[in-house]
C-alpha positions as a Markdown table, in Angstrom:
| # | Residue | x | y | z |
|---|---|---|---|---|
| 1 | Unk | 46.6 | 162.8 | -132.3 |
| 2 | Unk | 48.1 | 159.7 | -130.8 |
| 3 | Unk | 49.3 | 160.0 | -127.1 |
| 4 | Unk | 52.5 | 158.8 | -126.5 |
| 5 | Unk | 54.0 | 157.0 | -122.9 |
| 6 | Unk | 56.9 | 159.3 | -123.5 |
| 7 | Unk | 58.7 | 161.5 | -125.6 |
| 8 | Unk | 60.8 | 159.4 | -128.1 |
| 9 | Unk | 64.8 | 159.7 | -128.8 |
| 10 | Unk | 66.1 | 162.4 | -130.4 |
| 11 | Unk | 67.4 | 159.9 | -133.6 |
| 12 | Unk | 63.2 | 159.1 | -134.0 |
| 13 | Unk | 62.0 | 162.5 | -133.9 |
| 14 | Unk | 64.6 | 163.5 | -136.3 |
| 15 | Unk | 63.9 | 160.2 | -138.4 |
| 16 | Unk | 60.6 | 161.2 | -139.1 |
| 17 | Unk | 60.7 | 164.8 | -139.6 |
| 18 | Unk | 58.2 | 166.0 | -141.8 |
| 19 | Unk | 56.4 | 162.2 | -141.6 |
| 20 | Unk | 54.9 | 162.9 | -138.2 |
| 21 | Unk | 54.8 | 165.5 | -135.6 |
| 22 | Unk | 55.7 | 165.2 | -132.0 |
| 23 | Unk | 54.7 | 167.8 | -129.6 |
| 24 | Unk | 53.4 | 168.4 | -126.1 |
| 25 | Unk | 49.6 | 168.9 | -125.6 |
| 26 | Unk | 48.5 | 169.9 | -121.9 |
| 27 | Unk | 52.1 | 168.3 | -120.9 |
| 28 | Unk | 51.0 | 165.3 | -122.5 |
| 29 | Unk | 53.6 | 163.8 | -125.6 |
| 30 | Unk | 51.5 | 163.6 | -128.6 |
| 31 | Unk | 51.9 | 163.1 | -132.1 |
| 32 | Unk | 50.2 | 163.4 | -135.1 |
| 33 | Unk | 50.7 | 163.3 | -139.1 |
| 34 | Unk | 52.4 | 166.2 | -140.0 |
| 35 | Unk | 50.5 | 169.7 | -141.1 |
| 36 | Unk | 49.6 | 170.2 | -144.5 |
| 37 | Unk | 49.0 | 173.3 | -146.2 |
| 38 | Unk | 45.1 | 173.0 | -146.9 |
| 39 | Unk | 44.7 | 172.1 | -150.6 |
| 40 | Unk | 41.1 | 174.4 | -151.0 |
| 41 | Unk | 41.3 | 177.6 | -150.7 |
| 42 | Unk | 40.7 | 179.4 | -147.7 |
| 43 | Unk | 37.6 | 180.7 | -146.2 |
| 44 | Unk | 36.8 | 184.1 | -146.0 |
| 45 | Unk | 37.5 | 184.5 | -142.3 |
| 46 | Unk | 40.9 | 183.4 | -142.3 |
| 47 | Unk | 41.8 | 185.7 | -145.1 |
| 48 | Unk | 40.6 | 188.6 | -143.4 |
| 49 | Unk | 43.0 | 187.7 | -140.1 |
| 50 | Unk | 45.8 | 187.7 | -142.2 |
| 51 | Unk | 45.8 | 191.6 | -142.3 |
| 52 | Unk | 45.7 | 191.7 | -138.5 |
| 53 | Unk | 48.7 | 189.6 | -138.0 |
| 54 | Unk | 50.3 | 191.4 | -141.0 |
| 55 | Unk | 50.0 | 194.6 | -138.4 |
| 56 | Unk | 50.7 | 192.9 | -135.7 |
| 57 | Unk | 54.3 | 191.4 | -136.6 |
| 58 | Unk | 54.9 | 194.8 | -138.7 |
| 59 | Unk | 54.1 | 196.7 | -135.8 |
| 60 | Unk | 56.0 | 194.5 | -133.3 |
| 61 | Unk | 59.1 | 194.9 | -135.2 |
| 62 | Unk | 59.4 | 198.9 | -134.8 |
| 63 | Unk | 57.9 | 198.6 | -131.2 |
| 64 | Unk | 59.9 | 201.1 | -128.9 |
| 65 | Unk | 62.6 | 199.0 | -126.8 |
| 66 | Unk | 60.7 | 200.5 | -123.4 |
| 67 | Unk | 57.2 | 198.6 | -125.0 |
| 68 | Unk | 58.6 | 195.8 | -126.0 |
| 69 | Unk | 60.2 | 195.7 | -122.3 |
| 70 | Unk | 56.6 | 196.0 | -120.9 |
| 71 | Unk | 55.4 | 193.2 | -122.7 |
| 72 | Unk | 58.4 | 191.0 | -121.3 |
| 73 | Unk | 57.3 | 191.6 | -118.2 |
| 74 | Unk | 53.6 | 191.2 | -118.3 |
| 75 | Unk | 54.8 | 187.4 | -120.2 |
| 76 | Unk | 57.3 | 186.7 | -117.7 |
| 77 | Unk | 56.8 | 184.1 | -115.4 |
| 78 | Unk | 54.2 | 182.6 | -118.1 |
| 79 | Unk | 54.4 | 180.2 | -121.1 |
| 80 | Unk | 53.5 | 183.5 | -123.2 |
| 81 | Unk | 55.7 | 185.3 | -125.3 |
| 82 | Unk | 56.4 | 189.2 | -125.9 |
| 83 | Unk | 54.6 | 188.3 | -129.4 |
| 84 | Unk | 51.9 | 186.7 | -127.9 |
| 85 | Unk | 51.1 | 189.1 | -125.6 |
| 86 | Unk | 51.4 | 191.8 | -128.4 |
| 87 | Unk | 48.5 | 189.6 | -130.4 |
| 88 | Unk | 46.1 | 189.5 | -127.4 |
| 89 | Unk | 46.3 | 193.6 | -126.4 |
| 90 | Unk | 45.8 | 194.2 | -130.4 |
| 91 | Unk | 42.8 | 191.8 | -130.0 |
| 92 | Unk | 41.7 | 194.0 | -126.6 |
| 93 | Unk | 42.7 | 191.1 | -123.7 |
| 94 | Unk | 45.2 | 190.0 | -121.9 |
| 95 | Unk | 46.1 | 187.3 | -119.3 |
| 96 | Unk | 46.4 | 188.3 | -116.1 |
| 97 | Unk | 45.6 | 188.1 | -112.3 |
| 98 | Unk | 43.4 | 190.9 | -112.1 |
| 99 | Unk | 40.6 | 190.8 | -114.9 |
| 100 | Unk | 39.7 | 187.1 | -114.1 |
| 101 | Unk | 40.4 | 183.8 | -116.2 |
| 102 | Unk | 41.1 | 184.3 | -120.2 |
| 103 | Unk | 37.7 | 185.1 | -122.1 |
């Protein structure tokens, strides 16, 4: 990761899409050589969290509009997305004033 003094012009990001990766980190512009899928299989762990987020995203997609309306509102006002907020009630926590900082 290479921090940048600011984000470049539009022409250079597009120039070098797929060559490097340009992206804010903590409101800092970065970049960094652009992702790879991993040429080794992967571990054991990450396989079995493919079937959570399988459920997750199947589940999300025939959420009930009044749900899906909740988790709008418990992401509004944040960087979070509905999705996002979805992923961290199915993993039993979520942001919020009340039950302290995230775990």
């Amino acid at each position: 990761m290479t921090r940048l003094s600011g984000v470049p012009p539009r022409g250079i990001v597009l120039g070098l899409k797929g060559i490097v990766d340009f992206y804010s980190w903590k409101g800092i512009p970065v970049a960094r050589r652009w992702p790879r899928k991993p040429s080794q299989p992967r571990s054991a762990a990450v396989q079995a969290q493919y079937a959570d987020f399988r459920a997750i995203t199947q589940g999300y997609k025939t959420m009930d509009v009044s749900v899906v309306d909740a988790l709008w509102g418990m992401s509004n006002g944040t960087l979070l997305t509905t999705k996002d907020q979805a992923v961290q009630l199915y993993y039993g926590y979520s942001i919020s004033e009340s039950n302290g900082p995230f775990p």
